[in-house]
N, C-alpha and C positions, 0 to 999 in steps of 0.2 A: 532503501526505498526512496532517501530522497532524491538519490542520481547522482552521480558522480562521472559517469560517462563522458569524455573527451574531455575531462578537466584534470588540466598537467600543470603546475607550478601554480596551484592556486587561482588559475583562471581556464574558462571551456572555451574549447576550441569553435562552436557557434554550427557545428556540423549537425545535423538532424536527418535521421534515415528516414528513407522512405517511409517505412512503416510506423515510424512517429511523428509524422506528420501533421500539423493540424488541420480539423476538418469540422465544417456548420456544424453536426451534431454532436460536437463533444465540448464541453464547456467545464471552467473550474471556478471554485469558492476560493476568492481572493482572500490578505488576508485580512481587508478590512470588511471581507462579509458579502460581499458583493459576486454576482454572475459575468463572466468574462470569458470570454473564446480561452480553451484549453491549447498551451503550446508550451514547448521544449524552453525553458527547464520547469518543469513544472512546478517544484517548490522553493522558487526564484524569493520569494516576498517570504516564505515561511521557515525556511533553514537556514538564518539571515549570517551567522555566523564563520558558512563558513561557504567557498564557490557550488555552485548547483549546476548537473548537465543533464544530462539524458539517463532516465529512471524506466522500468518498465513500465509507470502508467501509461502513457501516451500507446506503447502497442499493444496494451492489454486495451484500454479501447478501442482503438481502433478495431479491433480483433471479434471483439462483441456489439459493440454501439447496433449492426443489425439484425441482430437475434434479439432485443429489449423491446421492441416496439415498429410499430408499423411506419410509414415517411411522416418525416418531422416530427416524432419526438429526439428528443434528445438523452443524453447522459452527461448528468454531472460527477467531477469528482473532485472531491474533497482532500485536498493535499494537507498534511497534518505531521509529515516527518519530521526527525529533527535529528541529524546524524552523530554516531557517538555517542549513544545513550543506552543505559542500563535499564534492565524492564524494570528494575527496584523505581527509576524516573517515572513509571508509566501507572504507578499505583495509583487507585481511587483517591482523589486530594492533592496528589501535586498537580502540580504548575499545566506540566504536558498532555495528562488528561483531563484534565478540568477543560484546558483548551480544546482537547480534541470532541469531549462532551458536547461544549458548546458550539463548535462549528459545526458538527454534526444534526444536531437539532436546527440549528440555521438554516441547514440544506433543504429542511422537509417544511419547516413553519409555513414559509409563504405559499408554497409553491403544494404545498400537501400531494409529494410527492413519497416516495418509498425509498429507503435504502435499500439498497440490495446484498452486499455484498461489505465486508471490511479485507484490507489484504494487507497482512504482517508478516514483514523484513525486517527482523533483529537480533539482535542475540550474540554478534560478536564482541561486545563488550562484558560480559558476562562472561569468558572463556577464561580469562586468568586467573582466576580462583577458583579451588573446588567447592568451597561454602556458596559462590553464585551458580556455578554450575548445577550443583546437584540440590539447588532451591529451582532451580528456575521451572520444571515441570509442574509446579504448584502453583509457583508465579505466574503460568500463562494459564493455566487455570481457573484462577482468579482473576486475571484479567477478563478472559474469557465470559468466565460470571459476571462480573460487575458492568461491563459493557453493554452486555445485551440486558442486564435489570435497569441501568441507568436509561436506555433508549426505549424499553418498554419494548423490546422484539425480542423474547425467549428461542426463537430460534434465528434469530439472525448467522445467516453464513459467513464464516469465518477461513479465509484460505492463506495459512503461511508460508516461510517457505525455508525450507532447513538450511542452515550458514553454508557457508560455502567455503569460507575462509574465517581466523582468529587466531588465538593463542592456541597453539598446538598442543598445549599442556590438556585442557578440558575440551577443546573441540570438539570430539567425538562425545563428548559427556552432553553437551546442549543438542548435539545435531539426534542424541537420542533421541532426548527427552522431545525434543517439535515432532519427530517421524514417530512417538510412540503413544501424543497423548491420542486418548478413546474417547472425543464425547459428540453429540450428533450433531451435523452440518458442521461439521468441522475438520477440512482436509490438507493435506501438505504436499505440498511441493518439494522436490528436492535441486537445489543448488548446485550440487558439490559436481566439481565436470567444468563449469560455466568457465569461461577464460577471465582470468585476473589480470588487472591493470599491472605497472612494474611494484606497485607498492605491495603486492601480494596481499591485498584486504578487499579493494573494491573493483567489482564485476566494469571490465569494459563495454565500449557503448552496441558493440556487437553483442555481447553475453546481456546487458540489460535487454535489449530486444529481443533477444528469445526468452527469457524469462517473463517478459510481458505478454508472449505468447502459452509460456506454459502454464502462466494464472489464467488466461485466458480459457486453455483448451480447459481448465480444471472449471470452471466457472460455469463453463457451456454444457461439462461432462454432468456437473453432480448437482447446478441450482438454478438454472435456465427455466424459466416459465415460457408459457403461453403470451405471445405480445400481447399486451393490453393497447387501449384506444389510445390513440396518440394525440400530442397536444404538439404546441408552440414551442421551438425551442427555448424561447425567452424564461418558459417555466421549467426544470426538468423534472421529469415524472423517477427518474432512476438515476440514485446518488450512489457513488462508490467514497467511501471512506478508504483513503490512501496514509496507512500509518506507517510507525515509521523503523528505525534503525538510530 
């Protein structure tokens, strides 16, 4: 989630397709907190560890930003990835979701706008063991629960997206468990197809852009409202929570 697109030896190639393009109405949550024109690589400031390129958010909104609301509002999104991590990291009380808690709520306080949407890519670290594999349907479970009680949205939408690549040993064990959980407003995408970089792990910068369209088309298919009254981009009325991998 957090992009890895046109990034080869540790540094991105600066290449931005079309369709991740940046554009007025799409803006992101820096990470000192702050409102900012949304552009490639998105989680530049927030994945600091390791190079960041081209992720599916940027065409996922592009894709939506006008089915949210009427001219000039906006969409914020809140980048929150951090690559390499285990959903065990993602527990109520560590580090990564406390962080993501807190950004999250940052997005709406001032602006008393709405989240709409969270969109979860992860799960390839979790493939090499059977004991992480065959927890992890409980683990996003739980996640799932604590998220939407922590934000106070019992049914916030939730759209992940099944690995696409990992340890081949449990692979298919996690790519179950995302395509099989049941709970409401909560849909998945599937990965697996998408073109891999040489490293065989992460989605090149062609495969992240149709993936930002297939959250997209899922987005527009199963949680799409009615536009509400538009405001000033400088506030955004609709946040997306960009988690992570």
């Amino acid at each position: 989630m957090a992009g890895r697109g046109g990034v080869h030896h540790h540094h991105w190639d600066g290449v931005v397709p079309l369709d991740s393009q940046p554009h007025a109405s799409i803006i992101r949550l820096s990470a000192n907190l702050h409102w900012e024109p949304a552009r490639e690589p998105l989680h530049h400031d927030i994945d600091v560890r390791k190079a960041c390129g081209v992720g599916p958010g940027m065409s996922f909104a592009n894709a939506v930003k006008d089915h949210l609301g009427g001219g000039g509002e906006c969409l914020g999104l809140v980048p929150c990835a951090v690559g390499g991590t285990a959903i065990k990291e993602w527990e109520r009380g560590q580090h990564l979701y406390d962080n993501m808690l807190k950004r999250s709520k940052e997005s709406v306080e001032k602006t008393k706008g709405e989240i709409k949407a969270l969109l979860w890519y992860q799960g390839e670290s979790d493939t090499p063991s059977y004991h992480t594999a065959e927890a992890y349907k409980e683990n996003m479970e739980r996640l799932i629960h604590n998220v939407r009680e922590d934000l106070g949205l019992p049914s916030l939408p939730i759209i992940q997206v099944a690995i696409a690549s990992g340890d081949e040993r449990y692979m298919e064990k996690v790519r179950e468990a995302q395509l099989g959980i049941d709970l409401p407003n909560v849909i998945c995408v599937d990965a697996k197809g998408l073109a891999l970089k040489e490293d065989n792990l992460h989605l090149t910068t062609e495969a992240q852009v149709k993936l930002g369209h297939m959250l997209a088309d899922g987005f527009l298919t199963h949680f799409n409202a009615p536009p509400s009254q538009s405001s000033p981009c400088s506030a955004p009325k609709n946040s997306v929570i960009s988690i992570s991998k």
